[in-house]
C-alpha positions as CSV (number, residue, x, y, z in Angstrom):
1,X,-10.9,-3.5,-21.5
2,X,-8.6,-6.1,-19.9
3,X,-7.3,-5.3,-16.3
4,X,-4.5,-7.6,-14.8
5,X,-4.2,-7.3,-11.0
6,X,-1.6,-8.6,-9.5
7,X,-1.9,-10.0,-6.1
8,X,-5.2,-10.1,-6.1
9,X,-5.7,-11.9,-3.0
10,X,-4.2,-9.7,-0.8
11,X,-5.3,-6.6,1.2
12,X,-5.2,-4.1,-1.9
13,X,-5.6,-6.6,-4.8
14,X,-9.1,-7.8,-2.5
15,X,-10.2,-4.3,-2.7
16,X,-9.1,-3.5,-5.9
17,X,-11.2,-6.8,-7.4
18,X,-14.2,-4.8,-5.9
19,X,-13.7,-1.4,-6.9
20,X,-12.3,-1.9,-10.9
21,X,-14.7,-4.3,-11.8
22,X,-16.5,-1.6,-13.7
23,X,-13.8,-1.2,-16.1
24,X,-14.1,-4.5,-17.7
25,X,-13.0,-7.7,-17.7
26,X,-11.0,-8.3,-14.1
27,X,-8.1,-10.8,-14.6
28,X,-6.8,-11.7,-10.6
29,X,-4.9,-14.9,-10.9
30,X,-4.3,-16.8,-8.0
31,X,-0.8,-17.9,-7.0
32,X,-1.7,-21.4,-7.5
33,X,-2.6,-19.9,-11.4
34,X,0.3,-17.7,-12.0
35,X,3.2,-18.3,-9.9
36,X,5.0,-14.0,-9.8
37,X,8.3,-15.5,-8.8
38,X,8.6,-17.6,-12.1
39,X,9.5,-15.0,-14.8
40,X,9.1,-17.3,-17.7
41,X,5.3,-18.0,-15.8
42,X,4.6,-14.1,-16.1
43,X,5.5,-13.7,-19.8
44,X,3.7,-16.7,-20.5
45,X,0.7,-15.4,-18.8
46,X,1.1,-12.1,-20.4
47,X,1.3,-13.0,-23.7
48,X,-2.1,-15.2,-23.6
49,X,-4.0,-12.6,-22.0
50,X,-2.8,-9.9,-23.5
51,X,-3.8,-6.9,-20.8
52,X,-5.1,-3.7,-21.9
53,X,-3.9,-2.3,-18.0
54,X,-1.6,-3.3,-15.3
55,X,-2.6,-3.2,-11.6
56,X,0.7,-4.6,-10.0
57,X,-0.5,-5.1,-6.3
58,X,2.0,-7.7,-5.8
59,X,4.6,-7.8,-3.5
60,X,7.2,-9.3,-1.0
61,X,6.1,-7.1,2.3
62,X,7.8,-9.1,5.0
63,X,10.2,-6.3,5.8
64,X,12.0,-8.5,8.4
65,X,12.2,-11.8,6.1
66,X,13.1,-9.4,3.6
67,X,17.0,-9.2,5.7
68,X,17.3,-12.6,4.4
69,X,15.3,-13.6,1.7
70,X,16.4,-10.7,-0.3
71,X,16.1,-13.2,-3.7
72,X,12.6,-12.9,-3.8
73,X,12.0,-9.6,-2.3
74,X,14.2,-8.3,-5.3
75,X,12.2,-11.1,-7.3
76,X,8.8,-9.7,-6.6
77,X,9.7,-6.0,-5.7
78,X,12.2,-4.9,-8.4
79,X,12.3,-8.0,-10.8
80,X,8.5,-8.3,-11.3
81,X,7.3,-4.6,-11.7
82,X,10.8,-4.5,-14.1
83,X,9.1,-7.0,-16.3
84,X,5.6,-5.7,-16.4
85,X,6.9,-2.3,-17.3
86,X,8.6,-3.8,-20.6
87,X,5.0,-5.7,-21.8
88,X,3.4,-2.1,-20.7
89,X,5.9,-0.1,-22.7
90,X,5.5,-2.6,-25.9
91,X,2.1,-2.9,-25.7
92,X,1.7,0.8,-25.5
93,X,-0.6,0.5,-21.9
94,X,-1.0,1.6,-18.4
95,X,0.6,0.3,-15.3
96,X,-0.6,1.4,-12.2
97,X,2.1,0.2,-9.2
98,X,2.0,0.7,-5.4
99,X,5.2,1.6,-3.6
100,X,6.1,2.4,-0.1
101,X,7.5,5.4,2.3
102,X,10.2,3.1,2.8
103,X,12.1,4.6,-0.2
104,X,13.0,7.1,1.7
105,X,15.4,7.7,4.6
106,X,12.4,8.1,7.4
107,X,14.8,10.6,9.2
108,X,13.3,13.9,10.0
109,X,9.7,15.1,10.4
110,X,8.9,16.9,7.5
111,X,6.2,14.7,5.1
112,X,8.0,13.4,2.1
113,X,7.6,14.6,-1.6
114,X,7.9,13.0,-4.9
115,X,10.8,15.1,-5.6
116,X,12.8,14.3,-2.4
117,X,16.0,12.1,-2.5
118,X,15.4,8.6,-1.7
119,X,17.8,6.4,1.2
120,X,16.3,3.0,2.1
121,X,17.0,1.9,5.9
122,X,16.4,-1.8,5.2
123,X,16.4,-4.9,2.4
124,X,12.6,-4.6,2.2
125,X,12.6,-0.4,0.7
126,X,15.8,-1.0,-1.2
127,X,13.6,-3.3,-3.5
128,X,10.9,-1.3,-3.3
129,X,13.1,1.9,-4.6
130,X,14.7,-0.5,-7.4
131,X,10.8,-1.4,-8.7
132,X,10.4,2.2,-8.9
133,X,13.3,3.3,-10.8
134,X,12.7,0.2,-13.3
135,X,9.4,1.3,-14.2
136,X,10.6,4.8,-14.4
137,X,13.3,3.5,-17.2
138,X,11.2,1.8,-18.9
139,X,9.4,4.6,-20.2
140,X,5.9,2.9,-20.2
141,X,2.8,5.1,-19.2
142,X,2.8,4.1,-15.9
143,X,1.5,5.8,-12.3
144,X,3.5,4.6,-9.1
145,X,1.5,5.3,-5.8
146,X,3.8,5.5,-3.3
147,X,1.5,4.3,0.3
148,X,2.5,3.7,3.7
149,X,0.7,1.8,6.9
150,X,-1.2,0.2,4.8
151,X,-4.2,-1.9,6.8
152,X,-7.7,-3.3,6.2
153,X,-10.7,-5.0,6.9
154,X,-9.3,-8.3,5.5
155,X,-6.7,-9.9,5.6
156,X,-3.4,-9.4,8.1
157,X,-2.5,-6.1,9.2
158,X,-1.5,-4.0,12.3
159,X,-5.7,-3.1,13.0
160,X,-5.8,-7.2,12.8
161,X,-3.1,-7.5,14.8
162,X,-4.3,-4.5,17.4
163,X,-8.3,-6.0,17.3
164,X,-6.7,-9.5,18.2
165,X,-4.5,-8.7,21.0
166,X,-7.0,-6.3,22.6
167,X,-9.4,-9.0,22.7
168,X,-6.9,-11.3,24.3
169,X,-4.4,-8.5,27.2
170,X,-5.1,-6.0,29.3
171,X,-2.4,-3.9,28.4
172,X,0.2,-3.4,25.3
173,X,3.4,-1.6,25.1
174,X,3.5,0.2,21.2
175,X,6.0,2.0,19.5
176,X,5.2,6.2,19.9
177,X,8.6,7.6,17.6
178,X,7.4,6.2,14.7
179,X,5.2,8.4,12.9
180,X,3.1,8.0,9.5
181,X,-0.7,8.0,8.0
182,X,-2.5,5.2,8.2
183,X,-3.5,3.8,4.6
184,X,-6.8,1.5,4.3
185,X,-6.7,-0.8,1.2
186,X,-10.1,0.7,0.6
187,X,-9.1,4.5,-0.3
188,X,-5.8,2.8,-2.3
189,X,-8.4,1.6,-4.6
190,X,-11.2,3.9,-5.0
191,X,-8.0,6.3,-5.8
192,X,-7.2,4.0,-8.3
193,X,-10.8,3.4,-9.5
194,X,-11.0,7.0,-10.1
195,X,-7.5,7.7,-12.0
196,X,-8.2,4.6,-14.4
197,X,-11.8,5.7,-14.9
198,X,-10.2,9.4,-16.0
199,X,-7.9,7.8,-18.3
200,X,-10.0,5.4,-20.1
201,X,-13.3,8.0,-20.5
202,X,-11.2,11.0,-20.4
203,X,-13.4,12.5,-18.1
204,X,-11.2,14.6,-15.6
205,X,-10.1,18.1,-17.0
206,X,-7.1,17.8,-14.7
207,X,-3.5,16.8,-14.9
208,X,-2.8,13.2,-14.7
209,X,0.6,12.2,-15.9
210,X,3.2,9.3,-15.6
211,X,5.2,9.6,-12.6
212,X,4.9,9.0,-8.9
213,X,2.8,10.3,-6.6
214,X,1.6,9.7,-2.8
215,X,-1.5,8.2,-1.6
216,X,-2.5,8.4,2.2
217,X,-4.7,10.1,4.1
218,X,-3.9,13.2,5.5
219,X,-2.6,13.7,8.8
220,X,-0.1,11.9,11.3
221,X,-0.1,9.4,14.3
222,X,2.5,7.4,16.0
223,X,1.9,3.5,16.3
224,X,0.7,3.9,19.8
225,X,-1.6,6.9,18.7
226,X,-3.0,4.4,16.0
227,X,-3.4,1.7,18.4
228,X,-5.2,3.7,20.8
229,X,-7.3,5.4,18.3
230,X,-7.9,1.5,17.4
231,X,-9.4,0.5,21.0
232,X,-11.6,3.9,21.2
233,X,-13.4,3.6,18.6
234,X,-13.3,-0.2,19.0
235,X,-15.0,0.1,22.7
236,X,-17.5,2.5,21.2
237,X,-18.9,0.0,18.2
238,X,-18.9,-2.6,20.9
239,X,-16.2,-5.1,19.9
240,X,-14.9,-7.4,22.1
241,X,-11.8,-5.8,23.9
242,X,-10.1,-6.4,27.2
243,X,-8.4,-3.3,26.8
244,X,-8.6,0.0,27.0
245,X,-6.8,3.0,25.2
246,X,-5.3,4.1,28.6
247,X,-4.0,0.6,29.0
248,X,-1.5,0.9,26.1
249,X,1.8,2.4,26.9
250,X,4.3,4.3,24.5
251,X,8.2,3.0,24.0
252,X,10.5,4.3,21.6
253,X,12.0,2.1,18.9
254,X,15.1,1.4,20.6
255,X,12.9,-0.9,23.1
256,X,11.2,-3.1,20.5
257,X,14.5,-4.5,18.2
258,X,13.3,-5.8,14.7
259,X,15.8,-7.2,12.1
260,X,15.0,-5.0,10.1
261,X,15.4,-1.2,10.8
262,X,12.5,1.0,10.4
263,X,11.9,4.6,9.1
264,X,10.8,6.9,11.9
265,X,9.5,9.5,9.5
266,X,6.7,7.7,7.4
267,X,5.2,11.5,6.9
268,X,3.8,11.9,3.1
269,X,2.6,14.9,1.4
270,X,-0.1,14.3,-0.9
271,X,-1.2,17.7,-2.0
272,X,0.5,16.5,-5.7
273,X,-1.9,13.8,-6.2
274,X,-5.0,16.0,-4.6
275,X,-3.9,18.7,-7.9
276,X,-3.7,15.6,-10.0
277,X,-7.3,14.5,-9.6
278,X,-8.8,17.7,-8.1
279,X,-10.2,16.1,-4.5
280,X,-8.9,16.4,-1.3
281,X,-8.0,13.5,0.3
282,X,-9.7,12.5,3.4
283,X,-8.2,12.1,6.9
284,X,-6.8,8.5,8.5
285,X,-9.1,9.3,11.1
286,X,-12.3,9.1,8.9
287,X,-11.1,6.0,7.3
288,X,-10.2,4.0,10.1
289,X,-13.5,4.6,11.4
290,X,-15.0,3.8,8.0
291,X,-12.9,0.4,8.4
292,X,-13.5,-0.6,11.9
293,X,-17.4,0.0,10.7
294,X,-16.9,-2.2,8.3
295,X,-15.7,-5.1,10.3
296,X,-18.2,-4.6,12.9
297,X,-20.9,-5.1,10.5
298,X,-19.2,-8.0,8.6
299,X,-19.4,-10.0,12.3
């Protein structure tokens, strides 16, 4: 079996490349290779290769640029998953896409579900949302995970970010009113590694069918909660830090403008997928401690 990731190179494509090698032959070309904004590129590429599944892990994720570069945001968020849908739907194969909590309003405090009416705040989820429906449309067999706070041990993310300045300032100023689940990379594709597995060797007795479904862990934190929960367990493993948890203080939104507004509820309810497969799916604590493991060990 052929599997095509998209955007390989980035935090979830990385960990994808490591966890779906098992299912065959692992096609992750490089952006110097196949150029996503370029649609004639992508059919091109398509039509050589010939993929037996679709792992679209591509994406435009500057939510700020996104305010003004909304060409290739709808390019690479609606545009791109649009056009993989069709080949899947000829072809008669799988896509597996990642979305965002962005599709929804983020007003509220109740986690979201599948079901719930969608109401992007910004360029960036609009895109997002239109990917979705496109796939939806197209009526290939396709799975859209639907993530949020995604973060890793590679790559550029708000851990990154946290690790970096803590090394660097005594105290930080974080954003409390924003609340979500953390999402390492890591889980996204072991999930993944587990519903392709199912599909290909028919080996779960459970219910896994097109449609969307959310992936994060369970529980909830603020940004500030995060960051502190970040430092602890930082400080413990002995990473370099200049700061400690009781050095970070909490603002609301309104103090830290963005161009870009941003959802305040990021909740997700994931009890759909945990039916789907049969697990339960573990909490952000357990996996950010998983990941800040892992980078302690990788330096």
């Amino acid at each position: 079996m052929k599997v095509l990731i998209t955007g390989g190179n980035g935090q979830v494509g990385f960990e994808l490349r490591r966890q779906l090698a098992t299912l065959g032959e692992i096609l992750a070309p490089s952006r110097a290779s196949l150029d996503l904004s370029d649609a004639d590129a992508v059919s091109a590429y398509l039509a050589q290769y010939q993929p037996d599944v679709v792992v679209n892990a591509a994406a435009y994720t500057a939510v700020d640029n996104a305010e003004t570069d909304q060409a290739l945001a709808a390019r690479l968020n609606a545009e791109l998953p649009a056009q993989l849908a069709a080949y899947c739907q000829k072809r008669g194969c799988w896509l597996v896409h990642y979305s965002s909590d962005y599709v929804y309003s983020g007003e509220g405090s109740l986690p979201w579900r599948e079901d719930d009416a969608t109401g992007p705040c910004n360029v960036y989820g609009a895109t997002k949302l239109a990917g979705d429906k496109a796939i939806a449309a197209s009526s290939c067999q396709h799975l859209i995970f639907r993530t949020s706070w995604v973060y890793s041990a590679f790559g550029k993310s708000f851990l990154s970010t946290m690790l970096r300045l803590g090394a660097e300032r005594s105290a930080l100023s974080i954003v409390s009113d924003q609340v979500g689940a953390p999402t390492p990379a890591r889980l996204i594709a072991l999930v993944t590694q587990q519903v392709l597995t199912a599909l290909q060797f028919k080996t779960s007795s459970h219910d896994i069918g097109s449609g969307v479904y959310h992936l994060a862990p369970k529980g909830e934190v603020s940004w500030h909660g995060f960051a502190c929960e970040i430092f602890q367990l930082a400080g413990n493993i002995g990473l370099p830090l200049t700061i400690t948890s009781e050095s970070v203080s909490a603002i609301p939104t309104r103090d830290y403008p963005t161009p870009a507004a941003r959802p305040l509820n990021s909740r997700l309810a994931v009890d759909k997928l945990e039916k789907a497969l049969g697990i339960e799916m573990p909490s952000w604590q357990s996996q950010l401690a998983l990941t800040v493991e892992e980078i302690a060990s990788s330096r």
